[in-house]
PQR file with spaces between the fields and no chain letter, atoms N, CA, C, O and H, PARSE charges and radii, in Angstrom:
ATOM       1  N    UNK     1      15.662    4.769  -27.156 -0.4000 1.5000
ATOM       2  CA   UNK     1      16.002    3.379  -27.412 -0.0000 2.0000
ATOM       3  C    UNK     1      14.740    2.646  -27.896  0.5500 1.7000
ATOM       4  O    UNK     1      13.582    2.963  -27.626 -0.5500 1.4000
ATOM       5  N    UNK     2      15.096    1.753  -28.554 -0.4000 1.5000
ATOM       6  CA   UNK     2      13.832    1.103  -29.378 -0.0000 2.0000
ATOM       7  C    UNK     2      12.933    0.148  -28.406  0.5500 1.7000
ATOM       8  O    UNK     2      11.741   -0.145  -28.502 -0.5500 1.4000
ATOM       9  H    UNK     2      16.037    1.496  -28.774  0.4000 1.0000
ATOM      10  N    UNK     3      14.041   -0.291  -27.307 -0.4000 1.5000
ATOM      11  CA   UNK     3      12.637   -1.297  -26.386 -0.0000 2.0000
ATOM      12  C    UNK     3      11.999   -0.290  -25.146  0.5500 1.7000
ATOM      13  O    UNK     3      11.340   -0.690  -24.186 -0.5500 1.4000
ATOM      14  H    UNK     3      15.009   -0.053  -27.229  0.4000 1.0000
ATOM      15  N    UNK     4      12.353    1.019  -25.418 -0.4000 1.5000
ATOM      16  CA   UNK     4      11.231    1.836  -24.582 -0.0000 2.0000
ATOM      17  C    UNK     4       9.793    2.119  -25.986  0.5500 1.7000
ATOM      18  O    UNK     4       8.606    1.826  -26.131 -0.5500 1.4000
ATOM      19  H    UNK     4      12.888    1.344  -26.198  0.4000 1.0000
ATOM      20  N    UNK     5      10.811    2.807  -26.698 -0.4000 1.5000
ATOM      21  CA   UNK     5       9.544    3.103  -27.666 -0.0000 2.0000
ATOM      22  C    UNK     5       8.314    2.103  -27.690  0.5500 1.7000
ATOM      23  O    UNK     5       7.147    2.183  -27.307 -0.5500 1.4000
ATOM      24  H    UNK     5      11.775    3.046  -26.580  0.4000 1.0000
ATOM      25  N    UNK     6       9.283    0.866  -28.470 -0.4000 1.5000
ATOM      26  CA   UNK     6       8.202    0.254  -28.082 -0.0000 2.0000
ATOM      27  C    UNK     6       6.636   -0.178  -27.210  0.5500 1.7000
ATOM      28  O    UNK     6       5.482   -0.268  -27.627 -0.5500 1.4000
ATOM      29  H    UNK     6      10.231    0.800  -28.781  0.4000 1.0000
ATOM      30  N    UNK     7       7.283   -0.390  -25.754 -0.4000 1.5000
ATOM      31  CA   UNK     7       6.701   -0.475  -24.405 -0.0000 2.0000
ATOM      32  C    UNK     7       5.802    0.878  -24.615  0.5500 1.7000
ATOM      33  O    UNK     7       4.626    0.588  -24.397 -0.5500 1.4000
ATOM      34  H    UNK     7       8.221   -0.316  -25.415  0.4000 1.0000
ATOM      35  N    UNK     8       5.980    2.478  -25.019 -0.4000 1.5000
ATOM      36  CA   UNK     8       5.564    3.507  -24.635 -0.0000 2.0000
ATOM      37  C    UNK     8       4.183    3.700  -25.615  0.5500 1.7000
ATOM      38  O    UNK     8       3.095    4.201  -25.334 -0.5500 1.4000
ATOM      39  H    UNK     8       6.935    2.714  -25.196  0.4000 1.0000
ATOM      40  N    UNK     9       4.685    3.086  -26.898 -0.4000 1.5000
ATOM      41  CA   UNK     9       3.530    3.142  -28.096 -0.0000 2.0000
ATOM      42  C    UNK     9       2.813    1.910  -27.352  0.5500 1.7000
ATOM      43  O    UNK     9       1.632    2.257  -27.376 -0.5500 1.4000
ATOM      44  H    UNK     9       5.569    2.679  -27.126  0.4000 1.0000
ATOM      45  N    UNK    10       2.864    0.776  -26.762 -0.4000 1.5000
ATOM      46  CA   UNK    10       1.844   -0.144  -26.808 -0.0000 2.0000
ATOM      47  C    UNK    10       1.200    0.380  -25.513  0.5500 1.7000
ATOM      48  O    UNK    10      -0.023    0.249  -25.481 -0.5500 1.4000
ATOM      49  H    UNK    10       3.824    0.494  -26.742  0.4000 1.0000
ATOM      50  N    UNK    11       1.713    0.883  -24.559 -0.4000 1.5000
ATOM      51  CA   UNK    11       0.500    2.009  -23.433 -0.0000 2.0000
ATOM      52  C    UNK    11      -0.071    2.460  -24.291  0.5500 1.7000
ATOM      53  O    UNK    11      -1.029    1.937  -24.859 -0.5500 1.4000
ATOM      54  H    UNK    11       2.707    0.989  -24.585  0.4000 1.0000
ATOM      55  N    UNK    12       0.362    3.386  -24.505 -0.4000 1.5000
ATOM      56  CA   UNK    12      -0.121    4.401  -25.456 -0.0000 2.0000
ATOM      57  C    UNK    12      -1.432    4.438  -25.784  0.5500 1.7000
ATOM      58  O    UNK    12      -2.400    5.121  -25.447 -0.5500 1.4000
ATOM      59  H    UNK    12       1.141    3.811  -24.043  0.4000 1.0000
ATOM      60  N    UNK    13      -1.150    3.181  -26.818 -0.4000 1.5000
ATOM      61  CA   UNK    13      -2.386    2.653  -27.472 -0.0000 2.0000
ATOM      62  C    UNK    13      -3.386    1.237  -26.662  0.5500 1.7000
ATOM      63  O    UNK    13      -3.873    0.245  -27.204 -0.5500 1.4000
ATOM      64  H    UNK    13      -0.365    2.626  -27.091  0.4000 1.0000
ATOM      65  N    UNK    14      -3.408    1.575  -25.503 -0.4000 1.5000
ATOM      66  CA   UNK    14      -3.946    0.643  -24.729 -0.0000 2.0000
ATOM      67  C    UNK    14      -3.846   -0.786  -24.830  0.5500 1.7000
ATOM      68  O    UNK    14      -4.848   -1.458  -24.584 -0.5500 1.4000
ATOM      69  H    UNK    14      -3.013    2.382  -25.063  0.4000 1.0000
ATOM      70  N    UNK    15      -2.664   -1.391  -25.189 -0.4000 1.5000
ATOM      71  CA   UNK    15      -2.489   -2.763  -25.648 -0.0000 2.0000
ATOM      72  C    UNK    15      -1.332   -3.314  -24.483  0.5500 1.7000
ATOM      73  O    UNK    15      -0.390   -2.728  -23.951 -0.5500 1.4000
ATOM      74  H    UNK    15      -1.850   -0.845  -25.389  0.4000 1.0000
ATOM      75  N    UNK    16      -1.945   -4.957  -24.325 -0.4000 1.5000
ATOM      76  CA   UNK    16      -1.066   -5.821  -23.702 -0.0000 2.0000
ATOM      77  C    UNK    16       0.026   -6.279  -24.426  0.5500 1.7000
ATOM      78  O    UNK    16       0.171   -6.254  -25.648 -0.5500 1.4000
ATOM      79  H    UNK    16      -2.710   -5.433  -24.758  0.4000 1.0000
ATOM      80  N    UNK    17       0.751   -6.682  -23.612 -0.4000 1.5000
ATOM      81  CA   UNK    17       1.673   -7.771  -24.471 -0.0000 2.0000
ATOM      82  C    UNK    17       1.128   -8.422  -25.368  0.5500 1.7000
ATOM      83  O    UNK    17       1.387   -8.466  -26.570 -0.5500 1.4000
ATOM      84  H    UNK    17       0.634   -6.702  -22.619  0.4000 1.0000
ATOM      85  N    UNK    18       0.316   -8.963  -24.742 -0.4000 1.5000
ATOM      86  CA   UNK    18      -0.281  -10.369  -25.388 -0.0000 2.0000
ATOM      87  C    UNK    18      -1.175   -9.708  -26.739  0.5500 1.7000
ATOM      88  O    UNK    18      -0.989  -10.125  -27.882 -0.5500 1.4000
ATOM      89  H    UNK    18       0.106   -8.927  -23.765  0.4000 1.0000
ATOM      90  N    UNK    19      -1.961   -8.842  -26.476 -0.4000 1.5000
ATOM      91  CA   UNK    19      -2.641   -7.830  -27.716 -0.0000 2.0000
ATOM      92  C    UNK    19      -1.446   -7.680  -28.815  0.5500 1.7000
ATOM      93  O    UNK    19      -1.476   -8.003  -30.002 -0.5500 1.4000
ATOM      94  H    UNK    19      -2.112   -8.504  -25.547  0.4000 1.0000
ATOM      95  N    UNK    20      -0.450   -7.128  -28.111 -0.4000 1.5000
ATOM      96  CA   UNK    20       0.572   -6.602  -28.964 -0.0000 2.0000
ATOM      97  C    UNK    20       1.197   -7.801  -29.930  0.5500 1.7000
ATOM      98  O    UNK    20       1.418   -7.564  -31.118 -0.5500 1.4000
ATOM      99  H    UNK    20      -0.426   -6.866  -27.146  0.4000 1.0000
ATOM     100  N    UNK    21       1.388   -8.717  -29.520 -0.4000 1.5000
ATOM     101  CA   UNK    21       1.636   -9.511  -29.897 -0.0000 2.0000
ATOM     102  C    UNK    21       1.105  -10.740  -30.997  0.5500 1.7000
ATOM     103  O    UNK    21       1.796  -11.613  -31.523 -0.5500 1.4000
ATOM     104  H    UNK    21       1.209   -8.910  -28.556  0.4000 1.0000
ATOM     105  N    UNK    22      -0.613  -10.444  -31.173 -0.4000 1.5000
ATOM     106  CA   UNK    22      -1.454  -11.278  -31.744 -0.0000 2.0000
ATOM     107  C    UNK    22      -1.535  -10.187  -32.679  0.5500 1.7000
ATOM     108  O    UNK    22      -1.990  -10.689  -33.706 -0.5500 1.4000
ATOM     109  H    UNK    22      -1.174   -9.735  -30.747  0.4000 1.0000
ATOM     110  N    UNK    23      -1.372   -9.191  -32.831 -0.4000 1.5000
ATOM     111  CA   UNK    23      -1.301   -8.293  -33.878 -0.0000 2.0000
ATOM     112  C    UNK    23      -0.014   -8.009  -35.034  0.5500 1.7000
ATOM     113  O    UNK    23      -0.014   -7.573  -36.185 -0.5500 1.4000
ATOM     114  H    UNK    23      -1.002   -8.783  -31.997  0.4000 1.0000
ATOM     115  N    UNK    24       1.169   -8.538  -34.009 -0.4000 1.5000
ATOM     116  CA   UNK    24       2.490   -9.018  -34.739 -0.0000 2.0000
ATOM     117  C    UNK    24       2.766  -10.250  -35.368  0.5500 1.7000
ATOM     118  O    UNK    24       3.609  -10.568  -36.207 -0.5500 1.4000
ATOM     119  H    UNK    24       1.169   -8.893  -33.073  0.4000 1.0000
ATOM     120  N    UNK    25       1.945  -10.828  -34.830 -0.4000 1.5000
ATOM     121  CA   UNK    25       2.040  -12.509  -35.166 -0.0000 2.0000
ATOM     122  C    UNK    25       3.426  -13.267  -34.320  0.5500 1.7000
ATOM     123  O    UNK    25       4.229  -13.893  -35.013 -0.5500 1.4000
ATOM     124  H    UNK    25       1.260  -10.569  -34.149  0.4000 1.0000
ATOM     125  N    UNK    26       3.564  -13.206  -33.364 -0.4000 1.5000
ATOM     126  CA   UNK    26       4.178  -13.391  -32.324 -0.0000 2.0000
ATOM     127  C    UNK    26       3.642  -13.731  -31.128  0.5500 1.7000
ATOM     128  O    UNK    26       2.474  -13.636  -30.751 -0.5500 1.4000
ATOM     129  H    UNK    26       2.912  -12.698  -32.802  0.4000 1.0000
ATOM     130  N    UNK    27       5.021  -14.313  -30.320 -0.4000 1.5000
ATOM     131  CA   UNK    27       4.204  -14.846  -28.797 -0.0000 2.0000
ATOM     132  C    UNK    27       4.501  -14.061  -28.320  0.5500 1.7000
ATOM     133  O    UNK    27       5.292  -13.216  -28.737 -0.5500 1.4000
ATOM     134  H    UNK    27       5.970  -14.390  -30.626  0.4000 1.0000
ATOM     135  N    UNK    28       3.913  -14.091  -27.201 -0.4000 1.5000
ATOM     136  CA   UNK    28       4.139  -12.613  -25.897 -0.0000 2.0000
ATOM     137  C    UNK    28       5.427  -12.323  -25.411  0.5500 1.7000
ATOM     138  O    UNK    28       5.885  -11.199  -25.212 -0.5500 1.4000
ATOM     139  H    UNK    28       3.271  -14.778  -26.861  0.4000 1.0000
ATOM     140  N    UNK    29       5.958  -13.360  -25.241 -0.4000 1.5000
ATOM     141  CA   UNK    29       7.724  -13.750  -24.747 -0.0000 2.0000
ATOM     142  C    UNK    29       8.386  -12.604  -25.545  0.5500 1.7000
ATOM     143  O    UNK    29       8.983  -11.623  -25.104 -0.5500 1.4000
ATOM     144  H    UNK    29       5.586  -14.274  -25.403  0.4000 1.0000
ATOM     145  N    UNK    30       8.126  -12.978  -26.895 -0.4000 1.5000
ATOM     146  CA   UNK    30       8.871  -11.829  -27.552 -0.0000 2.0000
ATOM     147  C    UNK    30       8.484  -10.335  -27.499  0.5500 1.7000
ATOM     148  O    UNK    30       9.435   -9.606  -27.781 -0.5500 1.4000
ATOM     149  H    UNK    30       7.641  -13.775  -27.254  0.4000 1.0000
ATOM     150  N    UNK    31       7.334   -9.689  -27.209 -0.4000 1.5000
ATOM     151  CA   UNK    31       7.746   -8.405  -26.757 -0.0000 2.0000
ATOM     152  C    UNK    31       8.190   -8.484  -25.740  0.5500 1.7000
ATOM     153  O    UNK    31       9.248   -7.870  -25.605 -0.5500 1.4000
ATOM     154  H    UNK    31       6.561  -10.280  -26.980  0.4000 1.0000
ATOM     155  N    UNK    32       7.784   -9.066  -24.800 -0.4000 1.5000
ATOM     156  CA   UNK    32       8.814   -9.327  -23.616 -0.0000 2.0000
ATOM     157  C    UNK    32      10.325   -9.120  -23.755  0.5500 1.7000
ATOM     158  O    UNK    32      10.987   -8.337  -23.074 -0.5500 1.4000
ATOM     159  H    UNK    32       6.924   -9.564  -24.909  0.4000 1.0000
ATOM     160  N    UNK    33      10.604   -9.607  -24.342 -0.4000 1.5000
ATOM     161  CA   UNK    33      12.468   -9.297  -24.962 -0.0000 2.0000
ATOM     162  C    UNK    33      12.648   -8.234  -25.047  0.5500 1.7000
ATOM     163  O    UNK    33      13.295   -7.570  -24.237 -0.5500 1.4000
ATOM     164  H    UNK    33      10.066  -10.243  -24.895  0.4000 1.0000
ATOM     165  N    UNK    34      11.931   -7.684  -26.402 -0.4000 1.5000
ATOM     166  CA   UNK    34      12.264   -6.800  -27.336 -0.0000 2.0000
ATOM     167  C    UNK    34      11.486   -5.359  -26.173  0.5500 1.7000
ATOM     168  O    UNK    34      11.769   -4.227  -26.565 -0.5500 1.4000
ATOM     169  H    UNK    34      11.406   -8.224  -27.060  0.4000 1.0000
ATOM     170  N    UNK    35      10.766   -5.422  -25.124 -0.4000 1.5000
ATOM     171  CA   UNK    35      10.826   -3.910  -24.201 -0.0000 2.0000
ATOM     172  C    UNK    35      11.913   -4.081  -23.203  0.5500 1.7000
ATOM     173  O    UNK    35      12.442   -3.082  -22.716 -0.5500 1.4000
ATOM     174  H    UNK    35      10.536   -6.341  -24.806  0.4000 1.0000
ATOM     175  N    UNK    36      12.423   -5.738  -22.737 -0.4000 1.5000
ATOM     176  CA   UNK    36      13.580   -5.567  -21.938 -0.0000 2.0000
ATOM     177  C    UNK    36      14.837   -5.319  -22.613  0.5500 1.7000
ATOM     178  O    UNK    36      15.876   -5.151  -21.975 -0.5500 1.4000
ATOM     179  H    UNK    36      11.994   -6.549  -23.132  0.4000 1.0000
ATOM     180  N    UNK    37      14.793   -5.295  -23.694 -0.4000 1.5000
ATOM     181  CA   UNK    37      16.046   -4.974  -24.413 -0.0000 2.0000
ATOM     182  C    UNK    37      16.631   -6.489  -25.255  0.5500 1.7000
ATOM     183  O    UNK    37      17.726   -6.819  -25.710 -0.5500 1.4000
ATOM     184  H    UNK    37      13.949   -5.432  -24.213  0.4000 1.0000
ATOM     185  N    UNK    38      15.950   -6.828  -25.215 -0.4000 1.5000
ATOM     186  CA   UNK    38      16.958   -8.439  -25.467 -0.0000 2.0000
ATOM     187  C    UNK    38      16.676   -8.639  -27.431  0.5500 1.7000
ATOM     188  O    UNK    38      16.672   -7.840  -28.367 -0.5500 1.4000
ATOM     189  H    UNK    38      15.060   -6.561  -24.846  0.4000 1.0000
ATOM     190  N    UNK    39      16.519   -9.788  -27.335 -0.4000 1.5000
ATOM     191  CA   UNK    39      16.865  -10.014  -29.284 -0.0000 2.0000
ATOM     192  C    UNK    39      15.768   -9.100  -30.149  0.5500 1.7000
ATOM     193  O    UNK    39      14.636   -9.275  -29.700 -0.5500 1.4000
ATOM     194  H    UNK    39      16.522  -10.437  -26.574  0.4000 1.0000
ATOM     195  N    UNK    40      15.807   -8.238  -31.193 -0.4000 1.5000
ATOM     196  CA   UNK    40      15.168   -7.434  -31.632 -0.0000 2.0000
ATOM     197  C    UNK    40      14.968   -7.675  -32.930  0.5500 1.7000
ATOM     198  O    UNK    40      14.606   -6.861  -33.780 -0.5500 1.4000
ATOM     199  H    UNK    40      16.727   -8.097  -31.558  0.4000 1.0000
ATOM     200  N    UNK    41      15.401   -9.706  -33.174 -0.4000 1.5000
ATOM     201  CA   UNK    41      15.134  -10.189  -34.482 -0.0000 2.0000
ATOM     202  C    UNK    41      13.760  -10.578  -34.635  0.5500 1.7000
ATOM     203  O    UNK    41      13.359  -11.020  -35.712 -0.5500 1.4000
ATOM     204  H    UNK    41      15.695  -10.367  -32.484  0.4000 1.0000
């Protein structure tokens, strides 16, 4: 499923939410969603 992958690549690669997120151009909230499963727009 895509909101594990997710979650598993950003361990992975030693990144926070918040890392993950300043690199997407996004707020943290939204990976937040998108590893609990929620909106994946």
């Amino acid at each position: 499923m895509l909101s594990e992958n997710i979650k598993t690549i950003r361990k992975s690669k030693g990144l926070s939410q918040q890392e993950l997120a300043m690199k997407l151009n996004v707020v943290r909230q939204t990976i937040s969603k998108w590893e609990l499963g929620g909106s994946l727009r």
